[in-house]
C-alpha positions as CSV (number, residue, x, y, z in Angstrom):
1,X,235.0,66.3,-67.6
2,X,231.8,63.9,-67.7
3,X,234.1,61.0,-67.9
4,X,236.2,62.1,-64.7
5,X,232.9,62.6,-62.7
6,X,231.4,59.6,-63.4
7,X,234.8,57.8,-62.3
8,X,234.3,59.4,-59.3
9,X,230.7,57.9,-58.7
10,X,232.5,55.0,-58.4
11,X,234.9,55.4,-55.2
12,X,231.6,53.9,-53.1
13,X,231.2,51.3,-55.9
14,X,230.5,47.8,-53.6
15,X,232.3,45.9,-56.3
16,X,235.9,46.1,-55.2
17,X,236.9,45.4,-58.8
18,X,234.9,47.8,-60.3
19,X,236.3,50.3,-57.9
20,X,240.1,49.1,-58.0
21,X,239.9,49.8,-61.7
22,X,237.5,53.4,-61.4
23,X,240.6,54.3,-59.1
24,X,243.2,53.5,-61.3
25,X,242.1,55.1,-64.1
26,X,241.5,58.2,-61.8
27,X,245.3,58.2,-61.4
28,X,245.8,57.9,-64.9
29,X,243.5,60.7,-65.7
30,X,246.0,63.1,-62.7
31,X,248.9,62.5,-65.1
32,X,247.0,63.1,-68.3
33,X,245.2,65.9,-67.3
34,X,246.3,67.1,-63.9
35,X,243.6,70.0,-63.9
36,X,241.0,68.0,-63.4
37,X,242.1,67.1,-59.8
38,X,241.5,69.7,-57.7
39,X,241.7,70.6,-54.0
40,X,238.0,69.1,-53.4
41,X,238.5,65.9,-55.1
42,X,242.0,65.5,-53.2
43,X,240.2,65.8,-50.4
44,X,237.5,63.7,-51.0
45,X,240.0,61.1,-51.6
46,X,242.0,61.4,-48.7
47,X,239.1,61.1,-45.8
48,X,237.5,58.0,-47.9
49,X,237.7,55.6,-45.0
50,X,238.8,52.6,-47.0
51,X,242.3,52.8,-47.5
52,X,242.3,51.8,-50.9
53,X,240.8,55.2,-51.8
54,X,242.7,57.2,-50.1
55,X,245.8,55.0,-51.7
56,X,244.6,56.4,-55.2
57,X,245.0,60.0,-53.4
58,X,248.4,59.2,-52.7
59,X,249.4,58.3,-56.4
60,X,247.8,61.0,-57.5
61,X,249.5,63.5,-55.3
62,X,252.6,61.6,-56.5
63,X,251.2,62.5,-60.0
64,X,250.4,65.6,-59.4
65,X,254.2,66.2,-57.8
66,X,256.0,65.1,-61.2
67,X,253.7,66.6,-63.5
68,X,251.9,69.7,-61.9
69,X,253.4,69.9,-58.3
70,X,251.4,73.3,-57.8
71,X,248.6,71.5,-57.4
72,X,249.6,69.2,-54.5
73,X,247.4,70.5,-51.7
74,X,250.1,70.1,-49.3
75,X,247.2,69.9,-46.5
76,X,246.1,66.8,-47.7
77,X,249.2,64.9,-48.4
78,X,250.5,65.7,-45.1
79,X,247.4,63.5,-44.3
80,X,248.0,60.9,-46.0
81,X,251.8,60.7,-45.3
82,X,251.3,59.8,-41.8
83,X,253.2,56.7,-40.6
84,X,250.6,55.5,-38.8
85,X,248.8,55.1,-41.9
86,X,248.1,52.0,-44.4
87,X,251.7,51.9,-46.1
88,X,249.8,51.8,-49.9
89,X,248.7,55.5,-48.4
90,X,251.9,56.2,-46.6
91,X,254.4,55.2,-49.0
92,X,253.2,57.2,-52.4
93,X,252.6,60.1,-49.9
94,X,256.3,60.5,-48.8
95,X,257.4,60.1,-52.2
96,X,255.5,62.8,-53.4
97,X,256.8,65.2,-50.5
98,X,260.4,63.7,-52.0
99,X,259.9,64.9,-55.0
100,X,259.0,68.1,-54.4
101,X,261.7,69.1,-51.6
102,X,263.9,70.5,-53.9
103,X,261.5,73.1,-55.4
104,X,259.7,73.6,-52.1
105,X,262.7,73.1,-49.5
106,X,260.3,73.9,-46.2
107,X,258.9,70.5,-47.0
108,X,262.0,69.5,-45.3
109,X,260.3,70.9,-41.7
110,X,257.5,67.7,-41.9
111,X,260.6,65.5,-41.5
112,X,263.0,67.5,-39.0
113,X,259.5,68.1,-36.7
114,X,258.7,63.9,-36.7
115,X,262.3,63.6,-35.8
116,X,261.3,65.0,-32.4
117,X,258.5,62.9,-32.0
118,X,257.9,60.4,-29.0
119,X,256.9,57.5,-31.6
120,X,260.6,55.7,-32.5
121,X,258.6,54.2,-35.5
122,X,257.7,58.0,-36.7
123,X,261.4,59.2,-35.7
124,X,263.2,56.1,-38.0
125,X,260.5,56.6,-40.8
126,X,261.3,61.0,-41.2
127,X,265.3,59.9,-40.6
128,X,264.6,57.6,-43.6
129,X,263.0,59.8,-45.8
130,X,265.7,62.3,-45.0
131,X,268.4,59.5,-45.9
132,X,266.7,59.4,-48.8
133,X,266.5,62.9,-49.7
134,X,270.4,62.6,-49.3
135,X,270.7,60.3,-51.3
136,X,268.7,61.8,-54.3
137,X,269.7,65.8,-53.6
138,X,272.0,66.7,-50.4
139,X,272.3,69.8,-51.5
140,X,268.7,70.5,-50.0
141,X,269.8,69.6,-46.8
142,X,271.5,71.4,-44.3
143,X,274.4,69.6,-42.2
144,X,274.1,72.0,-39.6
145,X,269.9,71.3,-39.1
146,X,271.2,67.2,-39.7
147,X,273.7,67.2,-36.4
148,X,271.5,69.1,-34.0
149,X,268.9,66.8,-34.8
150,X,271.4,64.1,-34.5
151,X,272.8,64.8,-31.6
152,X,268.8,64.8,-29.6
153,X,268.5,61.6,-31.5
154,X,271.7,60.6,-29.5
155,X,270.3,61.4,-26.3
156,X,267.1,59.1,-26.8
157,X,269.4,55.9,-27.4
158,X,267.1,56.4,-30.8
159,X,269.7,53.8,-32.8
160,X,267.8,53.1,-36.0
161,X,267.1,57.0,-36.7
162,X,270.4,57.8,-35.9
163,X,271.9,55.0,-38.0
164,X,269.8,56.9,-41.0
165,X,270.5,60.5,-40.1
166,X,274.8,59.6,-40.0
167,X,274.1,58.0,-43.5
168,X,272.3,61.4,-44.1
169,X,274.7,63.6,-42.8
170,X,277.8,61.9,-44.6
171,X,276.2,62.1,-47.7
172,X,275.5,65.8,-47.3
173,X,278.8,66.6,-45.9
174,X,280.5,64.5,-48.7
175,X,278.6,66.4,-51.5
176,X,279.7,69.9,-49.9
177,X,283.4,68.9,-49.8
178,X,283.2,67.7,-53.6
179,X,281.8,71.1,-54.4
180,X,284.0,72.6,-52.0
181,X,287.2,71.1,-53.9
182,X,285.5,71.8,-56.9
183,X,285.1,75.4,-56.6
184,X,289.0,75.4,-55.5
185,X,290.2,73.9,-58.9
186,X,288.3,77.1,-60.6
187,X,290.0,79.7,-58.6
């Protein structure tokens, strides 16, 4: 589309207005008409070194994960859903993953592999994303996966990401005993 190219030409735009709105409308334009946001534009996006940019990647990879989740290069928003990134990149970026867990459940590995990372910040941050997976589909968790990585979180002292990951496990355990006492009422 001429229109989406020529919103494009203006991610380097020196006018941080002009650019703040070019940027929105891109994100706009990834609901509306998600195949014109491909793999290269994503990725374009995403290594832009002003954070603002790479913030419109993020909402549109949260976009994209509603409306067309296929097209989620999942490459690229692991990128941009690094803790150690500009939260208006992080934030949008983990909620994209969090919408897509439950149709693409190995997504679930990018949280249970920070969990075993020597950062406490990036440990609390996946503990809280899995919390909040718990709290929007336990089913897609497992409680066995939850205590193992529960109990190495116990033997780092690592209270805030164990705090999350009890919430997280009671959650999933309490959904699996409703459906468990459920199931028994139909026998």
């Amino acid at each position: 589309s001429e229109l989406f190219d020529s919103l494009l030409r203006y991610v380097d735009c020196p006018d941080g207005d002009q650019q703040h709105k070019a940027l929105l409308t891109l994100e706009c334009f990834s609901e509306l008409a998600p195949w014109l946001v491909d793999r290269d534009v994503l990725t374009l996006l995403a290594s832009h070194q002003d954070w603002a940019v790479r913030s419109a990647a993020s909402g549109i990879c949260m976009n994209l994960s509603i409306y067309a989740p296929d097209r989620v290069p999942i490459d690229v928003l692991l990128k941009l859903a690094r803790d150690d990134e500009d939260y208006y990149v992080y934030a949008p970026a983990v909620a994209a993953i969090l919408n897509m867990v439950s149709t693409r459940p190995t997504l679930l590995s990018i949280f249970f592999t920070r969990l075993r990372s020597d950062s406490q910040q990036t440990r609390a941050s996946a503990a809280y994303a899995l919390l909040r997976i718990a709290d929007r589909e336990p089913y897609v968790l497992d409680s066995g996966e939850l205590r193992r990585a529960l109990h190495r979180l116990e033997t780092l002292s690592d209270t805030e990401a164990r705090d999350h990951l009890c919430k997280a496990l009671n959650k999933t355990l309490s959904m699996t005993q409703e459906n468990t006492a459920r199931a028994s009422r139909y026998k």
